[in-house]
Structure formats: structure tokens, C-alpha cells
C-alpha positions as CSV (number, residue, x, y, z in Angstrom):
1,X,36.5,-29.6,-54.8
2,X,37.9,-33.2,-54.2
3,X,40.0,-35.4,-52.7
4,X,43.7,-36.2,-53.4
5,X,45.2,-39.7,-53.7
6,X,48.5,-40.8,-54.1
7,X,49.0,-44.6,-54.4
8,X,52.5,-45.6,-53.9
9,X,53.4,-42.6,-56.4
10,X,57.1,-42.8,-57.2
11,X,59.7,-40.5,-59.0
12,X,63.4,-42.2,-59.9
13,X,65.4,-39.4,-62.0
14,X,67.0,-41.0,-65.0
15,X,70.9,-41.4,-63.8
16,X,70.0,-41.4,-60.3
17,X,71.3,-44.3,-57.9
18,X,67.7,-44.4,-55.9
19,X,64.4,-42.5,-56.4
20,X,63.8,-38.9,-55.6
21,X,60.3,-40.6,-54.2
22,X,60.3,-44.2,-53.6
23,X,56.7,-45.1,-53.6
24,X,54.3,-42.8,-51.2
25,X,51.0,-43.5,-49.8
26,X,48.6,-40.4,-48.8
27,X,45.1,-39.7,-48.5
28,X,43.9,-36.0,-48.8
29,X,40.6,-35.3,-47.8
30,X,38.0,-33.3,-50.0
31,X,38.5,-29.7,-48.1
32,X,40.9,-30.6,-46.1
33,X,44.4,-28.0,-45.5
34,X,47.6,-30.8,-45.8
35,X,51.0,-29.4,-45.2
36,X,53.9,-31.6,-46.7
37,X,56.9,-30.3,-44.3
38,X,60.6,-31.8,-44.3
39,X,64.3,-30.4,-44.7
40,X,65.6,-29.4,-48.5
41,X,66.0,-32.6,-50.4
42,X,63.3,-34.4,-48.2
43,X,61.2,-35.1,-51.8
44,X,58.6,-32.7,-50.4
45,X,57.8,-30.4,-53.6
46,X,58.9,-33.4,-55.9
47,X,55.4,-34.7,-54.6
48,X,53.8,-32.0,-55.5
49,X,55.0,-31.0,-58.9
50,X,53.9,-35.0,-59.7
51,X,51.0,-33.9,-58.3
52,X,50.3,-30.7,-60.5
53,X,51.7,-32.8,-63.2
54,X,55.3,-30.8,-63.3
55,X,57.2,-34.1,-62.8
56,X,56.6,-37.7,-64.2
57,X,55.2,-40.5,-61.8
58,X,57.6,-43.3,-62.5
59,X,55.5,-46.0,-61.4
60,X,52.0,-46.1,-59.0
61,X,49.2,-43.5,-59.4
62,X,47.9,-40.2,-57.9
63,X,44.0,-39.6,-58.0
64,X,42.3,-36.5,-57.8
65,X,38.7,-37.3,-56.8
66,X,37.9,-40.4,-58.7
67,X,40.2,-39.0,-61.9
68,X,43.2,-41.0,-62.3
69,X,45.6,-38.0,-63.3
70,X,48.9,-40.0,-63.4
71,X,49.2,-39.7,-67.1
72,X,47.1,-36.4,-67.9
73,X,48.7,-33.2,-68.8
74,X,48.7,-30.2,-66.0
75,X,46.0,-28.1,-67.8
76,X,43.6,-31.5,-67.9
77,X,43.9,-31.5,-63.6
78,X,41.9,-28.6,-62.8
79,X,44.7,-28.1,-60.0
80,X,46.1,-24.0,-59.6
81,X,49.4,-23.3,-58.7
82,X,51.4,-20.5,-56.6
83,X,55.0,-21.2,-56.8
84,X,58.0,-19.7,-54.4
85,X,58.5,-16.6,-56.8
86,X,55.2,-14.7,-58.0
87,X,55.7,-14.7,-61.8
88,X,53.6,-12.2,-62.3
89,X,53.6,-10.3,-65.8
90,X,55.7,-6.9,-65.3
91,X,54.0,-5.3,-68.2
92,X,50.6,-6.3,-67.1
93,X,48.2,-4.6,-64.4
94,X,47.2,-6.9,-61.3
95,X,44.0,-7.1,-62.8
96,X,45.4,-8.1,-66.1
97,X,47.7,-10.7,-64.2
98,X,44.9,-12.6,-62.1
99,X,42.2,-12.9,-65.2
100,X,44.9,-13.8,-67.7
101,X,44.2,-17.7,-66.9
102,X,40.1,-17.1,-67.6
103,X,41.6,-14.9,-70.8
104,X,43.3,-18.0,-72.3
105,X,40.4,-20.6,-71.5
106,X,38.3,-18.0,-73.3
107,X,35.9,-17.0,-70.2
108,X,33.4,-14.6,-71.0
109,X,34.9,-10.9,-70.3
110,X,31.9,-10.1,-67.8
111,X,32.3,-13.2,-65.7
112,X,36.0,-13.1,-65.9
113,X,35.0,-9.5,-64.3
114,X,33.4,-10.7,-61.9
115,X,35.5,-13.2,-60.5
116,X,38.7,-11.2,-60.6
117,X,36.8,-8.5,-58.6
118,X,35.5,-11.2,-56.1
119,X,38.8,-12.7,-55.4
120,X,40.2,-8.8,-55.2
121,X,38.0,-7.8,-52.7
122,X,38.5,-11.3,-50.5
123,X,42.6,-10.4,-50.9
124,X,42.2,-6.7,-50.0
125,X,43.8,-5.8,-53.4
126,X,40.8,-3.8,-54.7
127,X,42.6,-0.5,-55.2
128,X,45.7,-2.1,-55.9
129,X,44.0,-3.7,-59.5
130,X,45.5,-1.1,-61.8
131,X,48.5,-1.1,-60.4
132,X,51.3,-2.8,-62.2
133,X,53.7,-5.9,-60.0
134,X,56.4,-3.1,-59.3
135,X,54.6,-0.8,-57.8
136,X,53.6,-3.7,-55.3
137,X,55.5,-4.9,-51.8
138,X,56.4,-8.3,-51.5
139,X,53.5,-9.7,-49.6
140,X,51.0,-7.7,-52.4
141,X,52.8,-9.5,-55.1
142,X,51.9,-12.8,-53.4
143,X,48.8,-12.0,-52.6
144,X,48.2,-11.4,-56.4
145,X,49.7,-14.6,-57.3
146,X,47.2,-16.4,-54.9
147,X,44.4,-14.0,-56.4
148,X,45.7,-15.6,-59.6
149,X,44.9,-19.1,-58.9
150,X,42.0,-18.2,-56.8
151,X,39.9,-17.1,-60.0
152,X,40.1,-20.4,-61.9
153,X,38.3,-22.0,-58.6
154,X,40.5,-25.0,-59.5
155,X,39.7,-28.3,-57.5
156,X,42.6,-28.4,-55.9
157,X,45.0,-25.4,-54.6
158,X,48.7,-26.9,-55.1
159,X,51.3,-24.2,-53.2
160,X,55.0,-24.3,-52.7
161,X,56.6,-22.4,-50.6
162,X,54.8,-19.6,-51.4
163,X,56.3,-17.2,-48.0
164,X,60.4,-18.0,-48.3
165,X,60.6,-14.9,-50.5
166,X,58.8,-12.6,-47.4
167,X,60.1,-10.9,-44.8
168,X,59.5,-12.3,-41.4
169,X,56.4,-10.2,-40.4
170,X,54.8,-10.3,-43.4
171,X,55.3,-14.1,-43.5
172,X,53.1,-14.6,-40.1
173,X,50.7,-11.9,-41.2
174,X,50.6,-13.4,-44.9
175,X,50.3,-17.1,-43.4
176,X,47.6,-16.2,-41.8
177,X,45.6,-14.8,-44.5
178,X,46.4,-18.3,-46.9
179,X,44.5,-20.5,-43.5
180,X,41.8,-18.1,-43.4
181,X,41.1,-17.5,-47.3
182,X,41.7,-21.8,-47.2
183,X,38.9,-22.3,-44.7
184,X,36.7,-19.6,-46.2
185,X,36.7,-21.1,-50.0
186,X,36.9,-24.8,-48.3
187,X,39.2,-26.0,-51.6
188,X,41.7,-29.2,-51.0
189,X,45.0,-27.3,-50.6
190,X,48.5,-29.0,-50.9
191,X,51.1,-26.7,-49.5
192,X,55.3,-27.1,-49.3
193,X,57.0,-25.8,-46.7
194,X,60.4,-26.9,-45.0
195,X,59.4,-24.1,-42.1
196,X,57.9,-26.2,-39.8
197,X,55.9,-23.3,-37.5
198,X,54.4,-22.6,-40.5
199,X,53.3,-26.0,-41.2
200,X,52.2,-26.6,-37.6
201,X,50.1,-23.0,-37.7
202,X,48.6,-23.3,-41.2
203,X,47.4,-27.3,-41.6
204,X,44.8,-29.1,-40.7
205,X,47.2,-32.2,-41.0
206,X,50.7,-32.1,-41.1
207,X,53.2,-34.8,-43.5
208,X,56.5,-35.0,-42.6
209,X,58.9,-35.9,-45.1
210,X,62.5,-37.2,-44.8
211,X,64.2,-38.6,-47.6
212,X,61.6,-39.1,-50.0
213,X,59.1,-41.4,-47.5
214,X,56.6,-39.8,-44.7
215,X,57.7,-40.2,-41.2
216,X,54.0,-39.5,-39.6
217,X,50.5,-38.0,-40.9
218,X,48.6,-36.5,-37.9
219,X,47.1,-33.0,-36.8
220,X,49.8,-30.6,-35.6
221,X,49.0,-31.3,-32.0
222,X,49.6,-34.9,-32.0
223,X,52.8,-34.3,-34.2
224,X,54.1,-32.6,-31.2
225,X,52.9,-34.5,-28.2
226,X,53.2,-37.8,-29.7
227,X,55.8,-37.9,-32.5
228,X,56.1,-41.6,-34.0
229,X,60.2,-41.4,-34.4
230,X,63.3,-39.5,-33.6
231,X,63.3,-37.7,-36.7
232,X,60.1,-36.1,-35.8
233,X,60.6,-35.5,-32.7
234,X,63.8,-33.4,-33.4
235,X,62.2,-32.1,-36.4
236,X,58.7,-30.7,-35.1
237,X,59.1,-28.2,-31.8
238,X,61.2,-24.4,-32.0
239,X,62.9,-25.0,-30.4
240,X,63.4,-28.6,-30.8
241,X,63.0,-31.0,-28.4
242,X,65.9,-32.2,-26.2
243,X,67.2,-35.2,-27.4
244,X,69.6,-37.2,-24.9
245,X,70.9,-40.5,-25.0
246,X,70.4,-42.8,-22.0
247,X,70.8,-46.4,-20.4
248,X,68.2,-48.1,-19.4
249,X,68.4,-48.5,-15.4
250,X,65.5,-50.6,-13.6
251,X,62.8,-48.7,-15.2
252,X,64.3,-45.5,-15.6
253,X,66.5,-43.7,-17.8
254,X,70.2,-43.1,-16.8
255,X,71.7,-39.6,-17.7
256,X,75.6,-39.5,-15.9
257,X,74.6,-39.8,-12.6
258,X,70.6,-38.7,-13.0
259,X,67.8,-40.9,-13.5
260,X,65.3,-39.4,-15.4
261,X,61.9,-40.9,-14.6
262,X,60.0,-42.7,-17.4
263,X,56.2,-43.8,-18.5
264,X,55.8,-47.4,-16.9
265,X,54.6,-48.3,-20.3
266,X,57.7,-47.4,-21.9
267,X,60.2,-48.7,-19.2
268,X,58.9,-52.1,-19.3
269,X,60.2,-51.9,-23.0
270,X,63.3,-50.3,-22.2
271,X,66.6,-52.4,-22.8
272,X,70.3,-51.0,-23.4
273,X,70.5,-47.8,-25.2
274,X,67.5,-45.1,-25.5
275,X,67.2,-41.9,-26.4
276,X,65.3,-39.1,-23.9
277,X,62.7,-36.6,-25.6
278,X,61.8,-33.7,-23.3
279,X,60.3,-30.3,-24.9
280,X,62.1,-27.0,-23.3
281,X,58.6,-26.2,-21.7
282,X,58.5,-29.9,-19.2
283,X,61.8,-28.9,-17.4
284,X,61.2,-27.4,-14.2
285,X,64.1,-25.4,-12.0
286,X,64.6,-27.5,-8.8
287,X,67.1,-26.4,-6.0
288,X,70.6,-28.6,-6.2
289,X,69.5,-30.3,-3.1
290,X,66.7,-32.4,-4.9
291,X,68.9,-34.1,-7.1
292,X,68.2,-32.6,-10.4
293,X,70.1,-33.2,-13.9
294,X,72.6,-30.1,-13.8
295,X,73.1,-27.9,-16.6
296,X,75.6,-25.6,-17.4
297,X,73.9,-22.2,-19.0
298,X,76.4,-20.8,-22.4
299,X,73.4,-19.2,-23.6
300,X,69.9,-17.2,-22.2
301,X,67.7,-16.0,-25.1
302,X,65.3,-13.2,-23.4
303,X,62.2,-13.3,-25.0
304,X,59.9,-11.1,-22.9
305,X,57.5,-13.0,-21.2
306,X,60.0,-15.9,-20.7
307,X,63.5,-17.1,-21.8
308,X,65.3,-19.9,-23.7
309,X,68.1,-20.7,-21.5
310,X,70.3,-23.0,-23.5
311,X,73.5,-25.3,-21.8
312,X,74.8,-28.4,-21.7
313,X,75.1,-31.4,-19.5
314,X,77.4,-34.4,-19.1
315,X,76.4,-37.4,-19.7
316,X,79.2,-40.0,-19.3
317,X,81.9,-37.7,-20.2
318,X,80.4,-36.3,-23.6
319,X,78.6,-32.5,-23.2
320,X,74.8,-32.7,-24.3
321,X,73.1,-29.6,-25.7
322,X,70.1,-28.7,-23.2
323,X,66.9,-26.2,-24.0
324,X,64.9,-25.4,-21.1
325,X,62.2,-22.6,-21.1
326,X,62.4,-20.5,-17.9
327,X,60.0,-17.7,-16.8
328,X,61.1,-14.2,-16.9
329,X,61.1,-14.4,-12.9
330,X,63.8,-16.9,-12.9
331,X,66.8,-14.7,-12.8
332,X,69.1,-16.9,-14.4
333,X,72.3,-16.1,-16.4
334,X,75.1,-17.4,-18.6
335,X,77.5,-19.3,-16.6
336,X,75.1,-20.4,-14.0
337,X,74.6,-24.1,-13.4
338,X,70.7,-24.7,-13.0
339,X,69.4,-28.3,-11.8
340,X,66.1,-29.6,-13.7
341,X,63.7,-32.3,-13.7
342,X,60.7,-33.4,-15.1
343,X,57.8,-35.6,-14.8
344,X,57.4,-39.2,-16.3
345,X,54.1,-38.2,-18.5
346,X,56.5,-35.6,-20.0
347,X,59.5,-37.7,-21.2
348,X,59.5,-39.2,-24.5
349,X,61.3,-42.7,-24.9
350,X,63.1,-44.0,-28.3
351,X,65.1,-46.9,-29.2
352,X,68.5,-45.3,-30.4
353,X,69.1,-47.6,-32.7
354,X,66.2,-48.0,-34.8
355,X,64.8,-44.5,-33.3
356,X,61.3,-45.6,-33.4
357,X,58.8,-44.7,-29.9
358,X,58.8,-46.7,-27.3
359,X,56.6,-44.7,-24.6
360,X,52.7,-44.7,-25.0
């Protein structure tokens, strides 16, 4: 095992008017589960082909324990790979498949045995080893492909997006097996995803990536609670947070006519135009007669236990997309209008124009 290093790492496509990845800084540690997370084109799996030695580093450096890799060829980084499709052998058995690696380094056949076996019996494919791909479902096939890379116990596990090509109940019960095999072998894993509940259930830290650069590096929980920008606040959260621009107004924000109470921290920042973060879950129903912000209800999503209860409100004469989370008590229904507030510990506060975090 090791640790991964990327120092100011860069990738610029020949023709291209700007780099794919303009210079990025991370630290992996030795162990450790990081999730690289952003929409398509974000540079996410770009960082990690560079990384398994699939793309060129333009200029800077990427370090894999105290090995400077920049320059070394992908079978030199004692890195395994699981891409988005299996590429599994048809013609071969899953037995064949996961020791064909071991085959070509020229592993003895009884330890090559051995380790195929181990890694069968820690994926629950032991019956399935004479089987060949076809005969396998979709979340087998994958499991084969991890088994795969599990046998060269490389020092680093690179994945991505190994679960797009799963349905969505295997991909929760699949995505849960990948965290639980990570933290039983303990190897440094580097996985691609732009499904952000995946990458907030699976890491142990969480990179979000927009346009080639990271936004914020932090455990899952703090990516939620505290997100450094409004690109990860509208980014991390299903659904995503509410996002409403406001005036600052003597220490509070103005929505229309409501005054949505702020941090003091962040309202003695507060000047012109901000933008309102509040998660569906820190509304709360009030009656009309309190003064809440109104919201107009187009759609209720009823999800059992609770509901999703999505409408808009005006704010100076422009319609604002609103999620609040209701209990399944709270009769509500499309066309209602529903007053909400919230309280100041719950609102997020960022500078429109520059859309960094104001609020502590």
C-alpha cells in the first residue's frame, strides 16, 4: 500500500484552447478510500488515467508513495484498474479471467491458485469460477472485474465508474460491497464517479471537481454541512440544496417580502447581492400567520416515510424553484401554498458574484 501524490499534475490536449487539467494539488493517504466526484467534462477520470498512467502529465508530477511515476509506464506503477465496462475475456472462465494478470507476470500456477480462490471466496463468486462472463448478471461481471484486480494486490486500486453500467439496486447493493472489500484489504483506492450519493456513501474523503480544478477536499459530512462555494453546495445534497438569491437587509437576507434570518457571523459580511443555501430538510411548515416565505406546491414526490414537496416562490417578480422535505403527516398537495422558515444555524450565505461562503 501507499500514498498518492499529485503535485500540480497537468494535462493540455494537443489542439486544445486550455488544459483538460490545469495543474491539481491532492494528497491521498496510505489506506485511505478518495472519491473524485464532478459532472461529465469536470477532468475527473482524466486525473485518474494520468494517474494509472493512461494519459500523459503535461507538466508537474504525481507520486505514488515515494516513486515518482510521472514518466513510468502503467505496468511499472503497481496500480490495478476496473474500468466502466468489465472487459472480461468471453472465451475465458471467471477463473481464467481473474488470474490471467498473475498468468502474464509468470506467477507460480499454485499461488496464482491461491489467490484467485482467496479473492473468490471474499467476492462470493466461488461457484461461479467455471462459469464463463455470459452466463453472469451484470453485477457478477463486475464483481469479476474487481476480483480481477484484486489478485495482483496492487498498491493502489484505481476505479472508474465502475456501477454506471448497473441497474439501480444492484448499484447500492454493489457499492456497498466495493467500501466493505476497501476497508477489509485497507488498499489506497481512487474511485470516479459523477453520482454524487455514491461518492458521499462510499469515501472516506470526497474531491469535487469542476472544470478541471477541485472545488473542496473534505469528509462527506463536512461537504454537506459546510460546502466552501456555490458549486458545491448545489452540487452535493439529493436533492440539492435550495439556492435563492437575496439582498442583504440589516443583517438579514431579503427574499420579496421575507427576511430570512442569517448567522451573525455571516451578516456582518453581508453587502448587496447574496445567495441563500437551505437543505430541503431545515424548512419547517409554519401557519401563514407567522410570516413565513410562501411557496407555491407544482410538485409532491411521496416517498413513504416523508415527501419531497417541490414549488416555487417569488422573489422580486422572478419564480424561484423551492425543495422542502415534509413528513408524511403533513397532508399537503399540488396546488397548495405552504409558508416555511428556518433557523439562522441552518442557512448558508454566498457572495453571488464570486460564489464563495460567507457564513461560518
Amino acid at each position: 500500500m501507499a500514498s498518492v501524490t499529485f503535485q500540480k499534475a497537468q494535462r493540455w490536449y494537443p489542439g486544445a484552447d486550455s488544459p483538460a487539467v490545469p495543474g491539481i494539488d491532492l494528497e491521498i493517504r496510505d489506506g485511505e478510500f478518495m472519491v473524485l466526484v464532478g459532472p461529465s467534462g469536470c477532468g475527473k477520470s482524466t486525473t485518474l488515467r494520468m494517474l494509472a498512467g493512461l494519459e500523459e502529465v503535461t507538466s508537474g508530477s504525481i507520486l505514488i508513495g515515494d516513486r515518482d511515476v510521472t514518466t513510468m509506464p502503467p505496468k511499472d506503477r503497481d496500480i490495478a484498474m476496473v474500468f466502466q465496462n468489465y472487459a472480461l475475456y468471453p472465451h475465458m472462465s471467471v477463473a481464467e479471467n481473474m488470474a490471467f494478470s498473475l498468468k502474464m507476470a509468470k506467477v507460480d500456477p499454485a499461488e496464482r491458485k491461491r489467490r484467485v480462490d482467496e479473492a473468490a471466496r471474499i467476492l462470493g463468486l466461488t461457484e461461479y469460477l467455471e462459469r464463463k462472463p455470459k452466463a453472469l448478471s451484470g453485477g457478477q461481471r463486475q464483481r469479476v472485474a474487481m476480483g480481477r484486480a484484486i489478485v495482483r494486490q496492487p498498491q493502489v486500486f484505481c476505479m472508474d465508474e465502475p456501477l454506471s453500467n448497473l441497474d439501480a439496486k444492484m448499484r447500492v447493493q454493489t457499492r456497498t460491497d466495493i467500501a466493505k472489500l476497501q476497508a477489509d484489504l485497507g488498499t489506497t483506492t481512487v474511485y470516479v464517479t459523477h453520482d454524487q450519493v455514491e461518492a458521499m456513501t462510499m469515501g472516506d474523503r470526497v474531491a469535487v471537481m469542476n472544470k478541471g480544478e477541485i472545488q473542496q477536499v473534505d469528509t462527506p459530512l463536512n461537504l454537506y454541512s459546510r460546502p466552501v462555494n456555490l458549486f458545491v453546495a448545489g452540487f452535493i445534497g439529493s436533492p440539492q440544496m435550495n439556492l435563492i438569491e437575496a439582498k442583504a437587509d440589516n443583517g438579514a437576507a431579503k427574499i420579496g417580502g421575507y427576511l430570512v434570518p442569517v448567522d451573525p457571523t455571516a451578516a456582518n459580511k453581508m453587502t448587496g447581492n447574496i445567495t441563500v443555501g437551505v437543505r430541503p430538510e431545515a424548512w419547517r411548515l409554519v401557519g401563514a400567520e407567522d410570516g413565513g416565505l410562501p411557496i407555491s406546491v407544482t410538485v409532491v414526490e411521496e416517498l413513504g416515510s416523508d415527501s419531497f414537496v417541490y414549488g416555487s416562490c417569488d422573489v422580486e417578480g422572478t419564480p424561484s424553484t423551492v425543495i422542502v422535505r415534509v413528513s408524511a403527516k403533513d397532508k399537503v398537495s399540488k396546488g397548495d401554498t405552504i409558508h416555511v422558515t428556518t433557523d439562522p444555524g441552518d442557512v448558508h450565505v454566498f457572495d453571488t458574484e464570486s460564489g464563495l461562503r460567507l457564513s461560518e
